[in-house]
PAGUVO-281527 format. One record per residue (C-alpha): residue in one letter; residue number from 1; x, y, z. Coordinates in steps of 0.1 Angstrom, whole numbers, padded with zeros to 4 digits. Layout:
N
(bavo 'a', NUM, (X, Y, Z))
...
//
This chain:
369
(bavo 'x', 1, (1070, -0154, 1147))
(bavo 'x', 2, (1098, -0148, 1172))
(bavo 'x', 3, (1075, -0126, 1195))
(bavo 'x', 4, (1096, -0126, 1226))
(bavo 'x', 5, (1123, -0101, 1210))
(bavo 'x', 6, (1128, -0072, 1232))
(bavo 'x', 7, (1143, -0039, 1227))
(bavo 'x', 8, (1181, -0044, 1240))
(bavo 'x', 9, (1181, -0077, 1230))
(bavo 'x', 10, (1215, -0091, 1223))
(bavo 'x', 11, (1214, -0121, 1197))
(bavo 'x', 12, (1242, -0140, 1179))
(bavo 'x', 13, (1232, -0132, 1145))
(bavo 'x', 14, (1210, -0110, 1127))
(bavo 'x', 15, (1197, -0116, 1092))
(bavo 'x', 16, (1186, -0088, 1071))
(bavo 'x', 17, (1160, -0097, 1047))
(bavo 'x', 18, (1134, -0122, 1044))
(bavo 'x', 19, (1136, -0132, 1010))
(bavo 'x', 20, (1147, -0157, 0998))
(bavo 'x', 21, (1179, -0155, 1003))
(bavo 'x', 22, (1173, -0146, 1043))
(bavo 'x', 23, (1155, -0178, 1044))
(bavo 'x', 24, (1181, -0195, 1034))
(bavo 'x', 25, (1207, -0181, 1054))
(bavo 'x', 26, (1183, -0190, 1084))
(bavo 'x', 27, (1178, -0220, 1076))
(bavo 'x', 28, (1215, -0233, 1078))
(bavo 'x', 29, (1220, -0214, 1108))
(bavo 'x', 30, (1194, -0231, 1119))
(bavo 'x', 31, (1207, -0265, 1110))
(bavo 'x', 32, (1240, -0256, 1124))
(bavo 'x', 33, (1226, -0247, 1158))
(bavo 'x', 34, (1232, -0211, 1156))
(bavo 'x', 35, (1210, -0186, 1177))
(bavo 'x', 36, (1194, -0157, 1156))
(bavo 'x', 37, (1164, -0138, 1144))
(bavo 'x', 38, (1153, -0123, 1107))
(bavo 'x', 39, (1143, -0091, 1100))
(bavo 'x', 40, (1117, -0081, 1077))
(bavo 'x', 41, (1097, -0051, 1066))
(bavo 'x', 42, (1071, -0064, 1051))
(bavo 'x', 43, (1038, -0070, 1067))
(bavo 'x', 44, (1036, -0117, 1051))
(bavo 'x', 45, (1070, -0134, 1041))
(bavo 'x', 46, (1071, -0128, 1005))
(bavo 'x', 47, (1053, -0096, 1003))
(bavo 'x', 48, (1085, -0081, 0976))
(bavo 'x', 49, (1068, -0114, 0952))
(bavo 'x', 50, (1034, -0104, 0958))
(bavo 'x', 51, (1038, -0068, 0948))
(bavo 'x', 52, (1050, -0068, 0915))
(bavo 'x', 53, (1033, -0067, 0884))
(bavo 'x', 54, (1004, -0096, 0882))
(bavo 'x', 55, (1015, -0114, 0850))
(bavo 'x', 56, (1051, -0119, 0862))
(bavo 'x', 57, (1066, -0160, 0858))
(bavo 'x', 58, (1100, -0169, 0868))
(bavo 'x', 59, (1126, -0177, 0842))
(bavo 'x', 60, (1139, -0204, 0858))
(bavo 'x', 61, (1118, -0240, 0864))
(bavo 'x', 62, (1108, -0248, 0899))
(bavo 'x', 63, (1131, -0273, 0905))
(bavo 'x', 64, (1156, -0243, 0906))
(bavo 'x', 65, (1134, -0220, 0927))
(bavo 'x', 66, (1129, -0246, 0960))
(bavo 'x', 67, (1153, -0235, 0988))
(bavo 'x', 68, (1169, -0265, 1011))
(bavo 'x', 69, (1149, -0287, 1028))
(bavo 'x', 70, (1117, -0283, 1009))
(bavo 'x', 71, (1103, -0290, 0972))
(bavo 'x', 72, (1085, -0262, 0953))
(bavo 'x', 73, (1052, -0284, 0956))
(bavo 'x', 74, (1043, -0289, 0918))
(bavo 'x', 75, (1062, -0302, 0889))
(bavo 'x', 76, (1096, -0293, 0885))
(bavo 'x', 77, (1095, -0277, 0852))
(bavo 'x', 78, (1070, -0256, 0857))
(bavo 'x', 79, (1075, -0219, 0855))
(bavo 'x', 80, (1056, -0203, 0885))
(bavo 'x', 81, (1041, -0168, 0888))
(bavo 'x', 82, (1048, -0144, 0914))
(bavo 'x', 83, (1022, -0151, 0934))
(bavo 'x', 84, (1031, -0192, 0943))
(bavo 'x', 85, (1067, -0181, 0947))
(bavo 'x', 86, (1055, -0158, 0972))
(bavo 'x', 87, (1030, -0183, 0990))
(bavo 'x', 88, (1059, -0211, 0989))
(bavo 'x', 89, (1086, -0191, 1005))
(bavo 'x', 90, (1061, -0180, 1032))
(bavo 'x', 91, (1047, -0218, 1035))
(bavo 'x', 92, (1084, -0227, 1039))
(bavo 'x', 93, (1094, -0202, 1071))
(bavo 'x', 94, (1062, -0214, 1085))
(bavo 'x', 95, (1076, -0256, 1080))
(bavo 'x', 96, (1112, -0246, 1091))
(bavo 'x', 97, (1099, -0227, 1124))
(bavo 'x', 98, (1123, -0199, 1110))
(bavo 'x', 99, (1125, -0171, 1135))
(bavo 'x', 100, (1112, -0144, 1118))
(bavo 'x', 101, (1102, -0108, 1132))
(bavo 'x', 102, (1081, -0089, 1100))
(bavo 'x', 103, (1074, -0053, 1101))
(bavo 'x', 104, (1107, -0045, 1109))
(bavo 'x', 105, (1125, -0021, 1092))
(bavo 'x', 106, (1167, -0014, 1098))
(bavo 'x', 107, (1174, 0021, 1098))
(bavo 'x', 108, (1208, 0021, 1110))
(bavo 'x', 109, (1234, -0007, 1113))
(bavo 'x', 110, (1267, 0001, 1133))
(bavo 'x', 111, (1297, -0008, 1156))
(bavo 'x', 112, (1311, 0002, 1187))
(bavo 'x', 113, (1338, -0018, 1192))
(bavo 'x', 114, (1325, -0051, 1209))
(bavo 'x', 115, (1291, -0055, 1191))
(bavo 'x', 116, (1271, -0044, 1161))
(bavo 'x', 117, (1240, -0022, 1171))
(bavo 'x', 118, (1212, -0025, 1149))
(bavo 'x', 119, (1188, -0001, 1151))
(bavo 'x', 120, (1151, -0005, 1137))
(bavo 'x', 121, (1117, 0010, 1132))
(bavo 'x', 122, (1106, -0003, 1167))
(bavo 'x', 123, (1136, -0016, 1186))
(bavo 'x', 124, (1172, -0012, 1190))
(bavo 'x', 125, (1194, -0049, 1188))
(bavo 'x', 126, (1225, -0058, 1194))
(bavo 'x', 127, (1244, -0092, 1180))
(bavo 'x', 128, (1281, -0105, 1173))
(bavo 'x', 129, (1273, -0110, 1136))
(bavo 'x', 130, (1250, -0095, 1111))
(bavo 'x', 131, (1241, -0108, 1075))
(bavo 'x', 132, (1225, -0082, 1053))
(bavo 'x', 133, (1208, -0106, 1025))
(bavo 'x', 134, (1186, -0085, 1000))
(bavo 'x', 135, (1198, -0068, 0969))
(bavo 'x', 136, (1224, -0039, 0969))
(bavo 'x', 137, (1197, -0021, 0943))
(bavo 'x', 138, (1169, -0011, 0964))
(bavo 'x', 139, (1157, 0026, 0957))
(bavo 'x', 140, (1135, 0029, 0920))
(bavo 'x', 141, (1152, 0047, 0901))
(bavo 'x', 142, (1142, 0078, 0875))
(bavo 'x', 143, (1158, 0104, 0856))
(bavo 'x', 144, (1158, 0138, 0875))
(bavo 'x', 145, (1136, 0151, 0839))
(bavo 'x', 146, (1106, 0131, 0851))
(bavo 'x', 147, (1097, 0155, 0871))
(bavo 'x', 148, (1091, 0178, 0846))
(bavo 'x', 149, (1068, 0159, 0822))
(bavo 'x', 150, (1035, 0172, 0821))
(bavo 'x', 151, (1011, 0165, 0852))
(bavo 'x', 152, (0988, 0151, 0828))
(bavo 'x', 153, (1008, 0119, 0815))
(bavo 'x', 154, (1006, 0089, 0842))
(bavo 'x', 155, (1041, 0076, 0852))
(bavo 'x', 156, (1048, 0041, 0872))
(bavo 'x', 157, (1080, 0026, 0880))
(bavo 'x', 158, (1079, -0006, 0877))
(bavo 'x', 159, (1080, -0012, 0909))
(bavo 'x', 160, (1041, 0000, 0909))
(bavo 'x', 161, (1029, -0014, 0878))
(bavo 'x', 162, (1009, -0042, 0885))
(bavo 'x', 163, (0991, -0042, 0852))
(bavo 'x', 164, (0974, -0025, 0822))
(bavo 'x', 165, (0942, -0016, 0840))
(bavo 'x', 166, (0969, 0012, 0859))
(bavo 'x', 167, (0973, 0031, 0824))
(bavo 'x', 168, (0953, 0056, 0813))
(bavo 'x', 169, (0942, 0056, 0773))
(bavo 'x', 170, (0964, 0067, 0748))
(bavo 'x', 171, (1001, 0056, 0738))
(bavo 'x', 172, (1027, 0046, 0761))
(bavo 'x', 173, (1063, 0052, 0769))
(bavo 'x', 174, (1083, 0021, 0782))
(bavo 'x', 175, (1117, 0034, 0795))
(bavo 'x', 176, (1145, 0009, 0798))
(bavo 'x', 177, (1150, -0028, 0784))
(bavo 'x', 178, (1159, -0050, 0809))
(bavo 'x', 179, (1140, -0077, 0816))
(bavo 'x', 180, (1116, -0061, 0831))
(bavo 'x', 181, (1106, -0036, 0806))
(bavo 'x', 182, (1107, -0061, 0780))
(bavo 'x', 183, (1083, -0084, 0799))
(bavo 'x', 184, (1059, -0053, 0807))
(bavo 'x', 185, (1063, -0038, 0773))
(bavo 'x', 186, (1054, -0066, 0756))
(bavo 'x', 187, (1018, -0073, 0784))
(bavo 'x', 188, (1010, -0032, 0775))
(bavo 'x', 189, (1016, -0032, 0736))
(bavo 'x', 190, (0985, -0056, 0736))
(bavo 'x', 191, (0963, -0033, 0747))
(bavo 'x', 192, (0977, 0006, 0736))
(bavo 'x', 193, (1002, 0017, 0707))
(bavo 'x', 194, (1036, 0015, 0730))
(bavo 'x', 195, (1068, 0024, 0724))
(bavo 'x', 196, (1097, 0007, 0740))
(bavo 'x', 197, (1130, 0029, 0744))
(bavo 'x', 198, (1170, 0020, 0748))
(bavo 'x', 199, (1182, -0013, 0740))
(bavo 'x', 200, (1187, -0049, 0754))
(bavo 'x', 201, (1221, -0057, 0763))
(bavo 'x', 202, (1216, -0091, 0750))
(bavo 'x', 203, (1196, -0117, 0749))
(bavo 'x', 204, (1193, -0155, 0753))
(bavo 'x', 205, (1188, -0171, 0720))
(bavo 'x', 206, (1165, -0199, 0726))
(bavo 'x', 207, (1132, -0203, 0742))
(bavo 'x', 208, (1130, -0216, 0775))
(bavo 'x', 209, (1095, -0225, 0771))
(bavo 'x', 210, (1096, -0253, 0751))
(bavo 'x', 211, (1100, -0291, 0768))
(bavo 'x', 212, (1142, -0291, 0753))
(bavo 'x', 213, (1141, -0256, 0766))
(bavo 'x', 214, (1130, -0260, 0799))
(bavo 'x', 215, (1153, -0294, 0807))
(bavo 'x', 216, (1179, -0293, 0788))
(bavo 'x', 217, (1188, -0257, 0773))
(bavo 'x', 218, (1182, -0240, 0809))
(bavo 'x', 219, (1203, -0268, 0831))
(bavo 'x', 220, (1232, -0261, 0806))
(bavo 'x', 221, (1229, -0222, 0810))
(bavo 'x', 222, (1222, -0227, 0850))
(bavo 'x', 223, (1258, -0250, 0852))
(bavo 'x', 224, (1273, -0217, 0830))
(bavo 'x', 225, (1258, -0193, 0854))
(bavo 'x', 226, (1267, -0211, 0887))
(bavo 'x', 227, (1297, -0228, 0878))
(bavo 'x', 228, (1316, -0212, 0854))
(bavo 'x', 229, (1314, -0179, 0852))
(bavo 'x', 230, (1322, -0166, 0889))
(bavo 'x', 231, (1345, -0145, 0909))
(bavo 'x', 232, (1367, -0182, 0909))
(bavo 'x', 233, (1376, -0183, 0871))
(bavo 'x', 234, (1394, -0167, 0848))
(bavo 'x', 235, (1365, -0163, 0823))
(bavo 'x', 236, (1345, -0148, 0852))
(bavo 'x', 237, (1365, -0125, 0866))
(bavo 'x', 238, (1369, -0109, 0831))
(bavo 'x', 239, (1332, -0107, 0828))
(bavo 'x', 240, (1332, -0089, 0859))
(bavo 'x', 241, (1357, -0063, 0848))
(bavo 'x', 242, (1344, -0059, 0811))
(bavo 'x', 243, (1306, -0057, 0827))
(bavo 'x', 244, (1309, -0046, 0861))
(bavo 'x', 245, (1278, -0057, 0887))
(bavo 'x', 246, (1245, -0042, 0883))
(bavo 'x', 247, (1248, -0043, 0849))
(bavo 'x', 248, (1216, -0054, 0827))
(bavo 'x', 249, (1209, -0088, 0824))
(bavo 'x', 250, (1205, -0105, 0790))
(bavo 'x', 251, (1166, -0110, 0784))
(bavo 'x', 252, (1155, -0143, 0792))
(bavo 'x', 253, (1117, -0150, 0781))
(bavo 'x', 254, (1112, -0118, 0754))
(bavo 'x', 255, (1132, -0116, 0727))
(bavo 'x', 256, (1139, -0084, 0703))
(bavo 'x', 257, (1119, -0096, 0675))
(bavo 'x', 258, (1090, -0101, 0700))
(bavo 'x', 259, (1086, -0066, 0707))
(bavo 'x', 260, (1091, -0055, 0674))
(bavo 'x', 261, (1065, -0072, 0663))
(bavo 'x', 262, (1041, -0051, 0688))
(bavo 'x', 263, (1055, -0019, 0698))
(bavo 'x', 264, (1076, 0010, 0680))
(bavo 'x', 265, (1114, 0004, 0691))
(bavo 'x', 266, (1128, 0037, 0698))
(bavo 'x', 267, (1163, 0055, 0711))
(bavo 'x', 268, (1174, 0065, 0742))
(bavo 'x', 269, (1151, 0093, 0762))
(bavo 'x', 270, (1171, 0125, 0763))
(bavo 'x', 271, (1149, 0149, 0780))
(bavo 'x', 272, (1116, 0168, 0777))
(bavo 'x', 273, (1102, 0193, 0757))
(bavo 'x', 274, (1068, 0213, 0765))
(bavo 'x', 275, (1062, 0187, 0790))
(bavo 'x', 276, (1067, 0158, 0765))
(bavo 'x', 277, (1099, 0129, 0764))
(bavo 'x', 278, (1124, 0137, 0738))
(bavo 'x', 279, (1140, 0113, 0722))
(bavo 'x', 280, (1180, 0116, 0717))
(bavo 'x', 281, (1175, 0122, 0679))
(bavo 'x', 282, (1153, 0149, 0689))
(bavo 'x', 283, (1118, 0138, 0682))
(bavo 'x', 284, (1094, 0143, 0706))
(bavo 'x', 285, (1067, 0117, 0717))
(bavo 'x', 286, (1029, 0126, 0727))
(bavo 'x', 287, (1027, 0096, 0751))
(bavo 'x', 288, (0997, 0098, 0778))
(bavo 'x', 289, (1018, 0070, 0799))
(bavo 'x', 290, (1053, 0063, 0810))
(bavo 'x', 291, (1066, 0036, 0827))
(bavo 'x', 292, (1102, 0040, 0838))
(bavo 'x', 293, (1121, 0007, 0836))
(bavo 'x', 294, (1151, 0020, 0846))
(bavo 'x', 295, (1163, 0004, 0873))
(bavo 'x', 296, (1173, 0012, 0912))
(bavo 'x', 297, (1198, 0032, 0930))
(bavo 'x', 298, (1227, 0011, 0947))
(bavo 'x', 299, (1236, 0016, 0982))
(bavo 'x', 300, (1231, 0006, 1017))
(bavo 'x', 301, (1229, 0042, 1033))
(bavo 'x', 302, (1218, 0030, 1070))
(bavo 'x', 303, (1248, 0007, 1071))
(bavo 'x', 304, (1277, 0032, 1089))
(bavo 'x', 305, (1304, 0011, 1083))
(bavo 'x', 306, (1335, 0015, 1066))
(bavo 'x', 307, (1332, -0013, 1044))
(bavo 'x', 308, (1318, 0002, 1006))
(bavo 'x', 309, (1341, 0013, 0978))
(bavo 'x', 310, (1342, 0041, 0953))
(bavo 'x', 311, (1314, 0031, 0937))
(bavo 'x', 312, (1292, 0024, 0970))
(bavo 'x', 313, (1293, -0014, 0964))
(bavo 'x', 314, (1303, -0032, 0996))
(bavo 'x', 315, (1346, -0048, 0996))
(bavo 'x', 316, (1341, -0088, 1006))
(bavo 'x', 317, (1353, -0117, 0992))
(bavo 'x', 318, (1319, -0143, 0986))
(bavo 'x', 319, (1303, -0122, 1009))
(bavo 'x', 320, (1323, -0120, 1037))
(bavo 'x', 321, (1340, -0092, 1046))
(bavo 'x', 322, (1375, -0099, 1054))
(bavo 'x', 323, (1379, -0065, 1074))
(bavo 'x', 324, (1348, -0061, 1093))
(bavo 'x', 325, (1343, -0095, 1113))
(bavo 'x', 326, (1311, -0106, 1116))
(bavo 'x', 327, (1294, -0089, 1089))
(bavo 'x', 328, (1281, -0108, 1058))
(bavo 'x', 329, (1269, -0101, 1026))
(bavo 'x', 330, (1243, -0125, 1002))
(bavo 'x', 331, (1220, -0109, 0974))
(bavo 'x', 332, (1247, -0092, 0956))
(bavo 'x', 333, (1249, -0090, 0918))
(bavo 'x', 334, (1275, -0113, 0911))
(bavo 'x', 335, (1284, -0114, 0946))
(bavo 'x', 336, (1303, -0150, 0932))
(bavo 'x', 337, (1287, -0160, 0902))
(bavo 'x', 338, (1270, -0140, 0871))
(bavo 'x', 339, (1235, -0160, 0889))
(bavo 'x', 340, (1239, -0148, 0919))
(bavo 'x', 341, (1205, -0125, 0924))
(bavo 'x', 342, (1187, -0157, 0905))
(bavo 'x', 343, (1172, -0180, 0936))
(bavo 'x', 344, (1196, -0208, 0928))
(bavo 'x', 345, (1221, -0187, 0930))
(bavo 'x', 346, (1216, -0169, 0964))
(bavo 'x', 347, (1210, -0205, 0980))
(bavo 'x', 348, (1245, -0215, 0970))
(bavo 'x', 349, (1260, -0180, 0982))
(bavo 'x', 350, (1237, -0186, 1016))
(bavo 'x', 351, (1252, -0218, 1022))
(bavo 'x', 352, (1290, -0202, 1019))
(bavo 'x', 353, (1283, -0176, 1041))
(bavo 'x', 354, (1269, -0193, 1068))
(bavo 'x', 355, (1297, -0220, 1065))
(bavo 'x', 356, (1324, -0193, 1065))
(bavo 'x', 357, (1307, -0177, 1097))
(bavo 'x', 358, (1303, -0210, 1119))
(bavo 'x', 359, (1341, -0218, 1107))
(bavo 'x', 360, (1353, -0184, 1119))
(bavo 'x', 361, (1331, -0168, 1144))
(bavo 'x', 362, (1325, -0191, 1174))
(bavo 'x', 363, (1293, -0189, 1194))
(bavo 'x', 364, (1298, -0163, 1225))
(bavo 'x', 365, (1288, -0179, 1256))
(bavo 'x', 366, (1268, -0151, 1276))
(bavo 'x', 367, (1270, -0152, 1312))
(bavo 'x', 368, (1236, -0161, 1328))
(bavo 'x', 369, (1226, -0150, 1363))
//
C-alpha cells in the first residue's frame, strides 16, 4: 500500500499507528479530502491483535468494535477473538484503499520551524500535521527484581504469553490484576496450581455474556463510558482527578469470585529471596513460572517536542494540542472519555480530531513545477 513514498517526501498529514484508531483517523481524512499516509511497524494491519495471547475475546459486542463505513461481518452481539478483529481491521484498510506504508517504524518526530520532520526506520518525511494514534503505554513493564529470580523459573510478560503450552510444569505466579492478568490467570489455573497476586481495582458486577448482558447491560455502561463520564462533565473530570489516566480498568469478563475459585489469591510481590518472589507479608513462593501482568511504561521518547507534562503524558485538550499546531493526539487513556482506549471510544475521539484539524489547519497548496 502506498508504495510511491519517497525518502524527502513532504505530505499533509501523517498518521502514527495503524490500529484501529489510525484507521480511523485515515479514514475521515480520507472522506474529507485530505492528503496523507499511515505509518505502521508491523509486518499485516492488525498484527498488535494477532500477537496476543490466543484465547483473548473482546469485551465489547461487535456492533461496538466496527469502525465507520464498514460492519464487523457477523452478528452484532457477538464477542470476537483476537484473531477476527485482527483480519477485519486489515479487510477494512484493504475496502477503504487506506494509504498505508507497514514496516515502518518512527524513531524520531520533530520541528523546525515550518514543518514537522519525521524520521523512520527507512525514510526521513516531512508534513504540516502529524497524528500520533496508538496508546501512550507502549514499553512492558517489570519490576527492576525480575531480574534477579532464578534462571530456572520461566517469565513472560504478557505481551508474550500466547498460551499455557509456553509454561513450563510446576506452579505459577501471575503478577498484576488488570484485566489482563485476570483473563490469563484464570486460562493457566486450569491446567497448574497458580497463584494470582495484587488486587482488582474493581469490577463490573454483571455478566456481559448473557443475552440481557450483552444488549442491554453493556449499551447502558457504553452510553456511561462515552457520554458521561468525560473530560466535558463534572462527574468526569473528578474521576480523572481521583483516578488519574493509566490507571487499572475495572475487570470486565472475570470476576473475583472466578478466580478464587481456581487459583490461591495472594498480596502484593515485594521482592525476591534466594532467587524466589516474596510476598509483602514475607512468605516466599516456589513458583517454576511467572507471568508479569503489570503493565507498560508511558511515554513517547522519539517525540522531541515540548509538549508532555510532569508526568510524561502529553498537554492537549481532546487531543489536540493547543500549543503545538498541527500535532494531534488519539489513543490516550481517557484522552476524553473513561472509554477512550475501548474501539468505540477511539472512533469517536478520531472523528474530533480530524474535524478539529480540517476546521483549523487548511490544506497547503505546494507549488508544482
Amino acid at each position: 500500500m502506498y508504495e510511491t513514498i519517497r525518502d524527502g517526501d513532504h505530505i499533509e498529514t501523517i498518521v502514527i499507528g495503524g490500529g484501529q484508531c489510525g484507521l480511523a483517523v485515515g479514514y475521515d481524512l480520507g472522506q474529507r479530502g485530505r492528503e496523507y499516509v499511515i505509518l505502521d511497524a508491523g509486518e499485516r494491519v492488525g498484527d498488535v491483535w494477532r500477537k496476543r495471547w490466543d484465547s483473548l475475546l473482546m469485551f465489547t459486542p461487535a456492533r461496538y468494535n466496527a469502525l465507520p463505513g464498514m460492519e464487523f461481518p457477523v452478528k452484532a452481539d457477538t464477542f470476537v477473538g483476537k484473531d477476527a478483529m485482527a483480519d477485519y481491521l486489515e479487510s477494512y484498510a484493504l475496502a477503504n484503499d487506506l494509504p498505508i506504508k507497514l514496516g515502518v517504524r518512527v524513531e524520531h518526530v520533530s520541528h523546525d520551524g515550518e514543518r514537522y520532520v519525521v524520521e523512520t526506520n527507512r525514510m526521513t518525511l516531512y508534513s504540516d500535521n502529524v497524528v500520533v494514534a496508538m496508546a501512550e503505554f507502549q514499553v512492558p513493564k517489570v519490576p527492576a527484581f525480575a531480574g534477579d529470580l532464578d534462571p530456572t523459573i520461566a517469565q513472560l510478560h504478557s505481551t508474550k504469553y500466547q498460551n499455557p503450552d509456553q509454561l513450563q510444569p510446576g506452579p505459577v505466579l501471575v503478577v498484576g490484576l488488570g484485566n489482563s492478568g485476570a483473563d490469563i490467570g484464570l486460562e493457566v489455573a486450569r491446567t497448574h496450581e497458580t497463584y494470582i497476586a495484587g488486587k482488582e481495582s474493581a469490577h463490573i458486577p454483571f455478566r456481559i455474556e448473557p443475552w440481557f448482558g450483552r444488549n442491554v447491560l453493556v449499551r447502558l455502561v457504553r452510553f456511561m463510558m462515552i457520554n458521561v463520564i468525560t473530560t466535558s462533565t463534572p462527574i468526569g473530570r473528578r474521576v480523572l482527578r481521583k483516578n488519574g489516566a493509566g490507571k487499572a480498568a475495572p475487570l470486565v469478563r472475570v470476576k473475583p469470585k472466578d478466580l478464587a475459585a481456581v487459583a490461591e489469591r495472594v498480596g502484593r510481590v515485594a521482592g525476591v529471596r534466594d532467587g524466589r518472589p516474596v510476598l509483602d507479608d514475607g512468605r516466599r513462593l516456589d513458583v517454576a513460572n511467572v507471568i508479569w501482568c503489570t503493565g507498560f511504561e508511558r511515554g513517547f521518547p522519539w517525540i522531541d517536542l515540548d509538549v508532555f507534562d510532569e508526568n510524561g503524558r502529553p498537554r492537549h485538550e481532546r487531543g489536540v494540542v493547543t500549543d503545538q499546531p498541527g500535532l494531534y493526539f488519539c489513543g490516550l487513556d481517557f484522552l476524553h472519555s473513561l472509554w477512550s482506549e475501548t474501539v468505540i471510544g477511539e472512533v469517536t475521539d478520531a472523528r474530533y480530531v480530524v474535524k478539529n484539524l480540517s476546521a483549523n489547519r487548511p490544506p497547503v497548496r505546494r507549488a508544482t513545477v
